[in-house]
N, C-alpha and C positions, 0 to 999 in steps of 0.2 A: 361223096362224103368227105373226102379228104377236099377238093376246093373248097367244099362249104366250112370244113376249120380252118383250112390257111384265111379265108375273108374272116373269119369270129378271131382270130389272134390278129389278122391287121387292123379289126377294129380295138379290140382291146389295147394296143398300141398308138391309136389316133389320140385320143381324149388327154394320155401323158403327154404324148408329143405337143401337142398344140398350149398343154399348159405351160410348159418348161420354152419353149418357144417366145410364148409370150412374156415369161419373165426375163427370159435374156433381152428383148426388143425393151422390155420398160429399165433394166439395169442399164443397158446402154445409154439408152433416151434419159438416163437421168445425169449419167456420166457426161456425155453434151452440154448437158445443161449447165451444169457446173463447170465447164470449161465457156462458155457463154458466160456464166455471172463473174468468171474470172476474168474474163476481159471487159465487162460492163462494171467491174468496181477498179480495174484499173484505169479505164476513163474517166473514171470519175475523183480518184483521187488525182492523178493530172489536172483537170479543171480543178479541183479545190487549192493545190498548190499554186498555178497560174493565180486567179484569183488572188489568194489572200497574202501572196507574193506583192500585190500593185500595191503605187502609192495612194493613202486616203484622200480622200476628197469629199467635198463640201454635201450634205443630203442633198437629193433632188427635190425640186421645187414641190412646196403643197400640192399645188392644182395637177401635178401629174401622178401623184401617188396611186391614185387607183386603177393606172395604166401601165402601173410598173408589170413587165415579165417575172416572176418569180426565176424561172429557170436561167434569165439571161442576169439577175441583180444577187441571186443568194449568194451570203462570201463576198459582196463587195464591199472593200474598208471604205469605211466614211468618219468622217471630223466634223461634231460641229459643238455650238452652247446651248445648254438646256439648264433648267432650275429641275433641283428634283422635289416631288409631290411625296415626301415620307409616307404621311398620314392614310396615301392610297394604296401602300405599298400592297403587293401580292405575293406568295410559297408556292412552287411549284416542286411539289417531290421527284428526284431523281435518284435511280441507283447506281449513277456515277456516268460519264461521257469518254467516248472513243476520239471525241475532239479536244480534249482540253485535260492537260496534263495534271492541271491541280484538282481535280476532279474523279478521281479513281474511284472513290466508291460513295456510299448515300451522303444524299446532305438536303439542301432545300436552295433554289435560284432564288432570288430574289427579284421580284419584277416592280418597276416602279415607273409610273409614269414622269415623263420629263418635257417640261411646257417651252419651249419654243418661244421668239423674240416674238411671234409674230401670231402667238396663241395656242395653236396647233402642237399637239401634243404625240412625239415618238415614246412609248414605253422603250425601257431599258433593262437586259439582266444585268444586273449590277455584279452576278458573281452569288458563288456559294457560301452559305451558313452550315454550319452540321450541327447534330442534334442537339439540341436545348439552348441552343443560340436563336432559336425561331423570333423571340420579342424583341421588336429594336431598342427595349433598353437595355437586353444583355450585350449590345454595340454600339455602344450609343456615339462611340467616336466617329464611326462609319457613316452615321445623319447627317452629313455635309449643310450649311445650308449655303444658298447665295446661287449664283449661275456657276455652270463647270464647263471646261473643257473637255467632250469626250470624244474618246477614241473608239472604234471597235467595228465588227462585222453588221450587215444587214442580212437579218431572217424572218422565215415566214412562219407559219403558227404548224405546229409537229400535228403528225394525222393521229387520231386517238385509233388504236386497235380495238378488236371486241372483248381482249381481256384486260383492256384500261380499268380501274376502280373509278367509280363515278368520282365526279368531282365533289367537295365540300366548300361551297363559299361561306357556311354558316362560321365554318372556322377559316379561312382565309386559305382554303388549301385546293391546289389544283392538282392532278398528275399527268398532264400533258402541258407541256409548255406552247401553248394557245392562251395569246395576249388577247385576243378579241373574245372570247371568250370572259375573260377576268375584267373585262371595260366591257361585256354586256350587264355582267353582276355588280359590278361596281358602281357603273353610271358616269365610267370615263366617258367623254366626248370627244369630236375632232381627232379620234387614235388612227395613225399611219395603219396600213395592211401591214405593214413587215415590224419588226420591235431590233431592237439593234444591242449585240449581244458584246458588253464594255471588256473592253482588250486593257485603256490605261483612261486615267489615270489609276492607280491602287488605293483603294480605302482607306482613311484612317484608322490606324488600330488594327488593319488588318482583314477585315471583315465588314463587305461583303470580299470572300477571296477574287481578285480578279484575275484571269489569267488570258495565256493567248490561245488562239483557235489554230490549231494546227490540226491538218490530217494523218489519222491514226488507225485509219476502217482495217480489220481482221481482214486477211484475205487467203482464206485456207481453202480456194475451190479447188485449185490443182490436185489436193490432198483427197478432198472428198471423190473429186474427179474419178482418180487411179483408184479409188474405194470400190466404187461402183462396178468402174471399168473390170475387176479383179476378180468381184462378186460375180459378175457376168460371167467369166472365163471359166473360175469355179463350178459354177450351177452347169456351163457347157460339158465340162469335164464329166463332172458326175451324171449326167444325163447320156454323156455319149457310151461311161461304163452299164450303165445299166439297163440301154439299148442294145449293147452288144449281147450281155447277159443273157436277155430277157429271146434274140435272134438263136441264141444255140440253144435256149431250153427249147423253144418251139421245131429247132430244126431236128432235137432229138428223139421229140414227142411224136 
């Protein structure tokens, strides 16, 4: 009788053991983890500085565009002359960018297609509007007409999440900054895979605000890290008191 309760108290003690076990194994494994995404956003802002570091240069040729690498071209500056296409302009809501200084909190991009000597049309974000600036004739100094000189980054169209709000082309409004997308609705033709996001020259008037792309990415993993790591140590802590607990009631029993 006594073997048969010491095995019914080591099992009564399995089922906590192996829970608490296993929270410690996923606290950890998350704490990794987050030391992992800490060195994968410091990679990554190195490459965005490299990058938006170089000097601009001329876009790549039409006929290669749809061979561009996104991974090896995003962030790179480019120069070139384009006309802008007001009339097709597009809004893209945003709740403000960890790239771009002037851009702290909501407003609308402005996407505007810009035609090319040679026909071929780059969309462009021209830079942010805030609320109730959305009609270009509350900017109207900002409607450049003629050919310009622009400056600014090459990018690719942002991945819409599953809690994106659908888009609205009935009113001219997107929430993912995806140019092919707004040149499916629109009936842009000839549009680049990347849209090229204008650094200078600055708007007339003001608006669209143009600013420059600098890297800015939060990088609080180390913090979250030692969170986890902490949470772990604790949940061990208190598992080991209550294991010892849990050994002298039985040893007294």
């Amino acid at each position: 009788m006594i073997a048969l309760s010491g095995r019914r108290r080591a099992r009564g003690l399995f089922g906590p053991s192996a829970l608490a076990l296993a929270a410690i194994a996923v606290l950890i494994g998350l704490g990794v983890w987050q030391l992992e995404r800490k060195a994968w956003k410091e990679g990554l802002t190195e490459t965005l500085e490299q990058r938006l570091s170089a000097d601009a240069t001329g876009l790549p040729p039409a006929d290669t565009w749809r061979d561009l690498d996104p991974d090896k071209n995003e962030f790179r500056p480019v120069r070139f002359s384009a006309e802008f296409q007001h009339d097709q302009e597009a809004l893209a809501f945003t709740a403000g960018s960890t790239l771009r200084a002037d851009a702290p909190g909501p407003g609308y991009w402005v996407f505007t297609p810009a035609r090319l000597s040679d026909g071929s049309v780059v969309v462009v974000n021209r830079g942010l509007v805030p609320e109730g600036r959305q009609n270009p004739a509350a900017r109207a100094e900002g409607q450049v007409s003629g050919r310009r000189e622009i400056e600014g980054v090459m990018r690719w169209p942002e991945t819409r999440s599953v809690f994106t709000p659908a888009d609205d082309p009935q009113r001219n409004l997107w929430f993912v900054r995806d140019h092919q997308a707004m040149a499916a609705a629109k009936g842009w033709r000839m549009v680049a895979p990347f849209y090229v996001e204008q650094e200078a020259p600055p708007s007339p008037g003001g608006l669209p605000s143009v600013g420059k792309v600098r890297p800015n990415l939060p990088n609080n993993h180390l913090q979250y890290a030692f969170t986890w790591f902490a949470l772990a140590g604790a949940l061990a802590v208190i598992f080991g008191i209550w294991l010892r607990a849990r050994r002298h009631e039985n040893a007294a029993a």
